[in-house]
C-alpha positions, 0 to 999 in steps of 0.5 A: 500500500501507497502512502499520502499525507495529507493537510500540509501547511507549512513549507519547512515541515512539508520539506521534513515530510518529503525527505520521507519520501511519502508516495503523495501530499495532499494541499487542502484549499477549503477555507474553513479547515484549520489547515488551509494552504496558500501560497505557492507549492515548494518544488517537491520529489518528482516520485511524490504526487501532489494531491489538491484536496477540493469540498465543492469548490467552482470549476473554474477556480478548481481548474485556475488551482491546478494549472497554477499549482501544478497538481497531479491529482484532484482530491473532491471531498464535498457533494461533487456530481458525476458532471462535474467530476467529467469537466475536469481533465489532466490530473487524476481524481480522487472522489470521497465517500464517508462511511459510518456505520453502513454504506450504500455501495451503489452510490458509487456506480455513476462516478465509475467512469469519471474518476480514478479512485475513491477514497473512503473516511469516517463520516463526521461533522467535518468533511475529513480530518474526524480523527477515528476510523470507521468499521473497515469490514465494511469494505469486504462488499466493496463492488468495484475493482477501482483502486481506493484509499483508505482514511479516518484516523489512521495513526501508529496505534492502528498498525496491527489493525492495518496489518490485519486489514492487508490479510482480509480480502476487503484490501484487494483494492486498497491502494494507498493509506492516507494519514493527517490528524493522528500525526500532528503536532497542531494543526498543518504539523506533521510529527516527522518522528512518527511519520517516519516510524509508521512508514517503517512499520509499514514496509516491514 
């Protein structure tokens, strides 16, 4: 499994985070979360994907964002339409779905053919960044052979469960896991110490 970072913020810690060499970094440009990006990317590893995270965000700015930003993949966290995932073209995308107890997995058929991936995260009062996981049995009636990325407060107290989760053949299609919250020091900062262990327990 892959691993992406999210939330970063700060351009000395997102340095840190780089020489880890995550396989991507997710940006979040949505105004009401605490870790909010502005400015200019830094120049990143051309091995790590540059993930912008979107919660219903107009298509024209979205596409201004992109270009300027040169983004590799979209990640569209709101109540994003079929539609409107199709207007977007050069990057790759990432549509959210939030799980709680259940989910309708028919939801996902209309987006099948306009995105490269889901993503899966515990349902919460915020679109993302709840910090706890949802029930990951869940997965096991997953109907699509799209790959998919796994989130939800996913931190180092979660590695046995996520050793366990790669033995079930709910991971089939799990293609990356992505961590933010359970790694901070505050808001946007990641604990590169952690960071470094989960990656390490994760490979090994």
């Amino acid at each position: 499994m892959k691993l992406k970072v999210c939330g970063m913020k700060y351009l000395n810690n997102m340095d840190a985070v780089s020489k880890l060499q995550p396989d991507l970094m997710g940006f979040i440009y949505y105004k009401k979360s605490s870790r909010y990006f502005q400015g200019e990317l830094p120049s990143l590893p051309p091995s790590i994907k540059k993930v912008g995270v979107f919660v219903n965000e107009g298509i024209k700015k979205l596409k201004e964002i992109i270009a300027e930003q040169n983004l590799d993949i979209v990640q569209l966290h709101g109540d994003e339409s079929p539609d409107y995932c199709s207007q977007i073209k050069g990057v790759e995308i990432i549509k959210v779905f939030s799980i709680k107890d259940q989910f309708d997995f028919d939801i996902l058929k209309p987006y099948e053919s306009v995105c490269d991936y889901y993503l899966f995260d515990t349902k919460g009062k915020l679109p993302g960044g709840n910090g706890y996981t949802f029930n990951w049995d869940l997965l096991k009636a997953y109907p699509s052979t799209k790959p998919f990325f796994l989130s939800g407060g996913i931190g180092l107290d979660e590695i046995e469960k996520i050793n366990e989760f790669k033995e079930s053949p709910a991971s089939k299609y799990c293609y990356a896991l992505d961590v933010n919250s359970k790694f901070e020091i505050s808001p946007g900062v990641k604990n590169i110490n952690e960071l470094e262990k989960f990656k390490y327990e994760l490979q090994h």
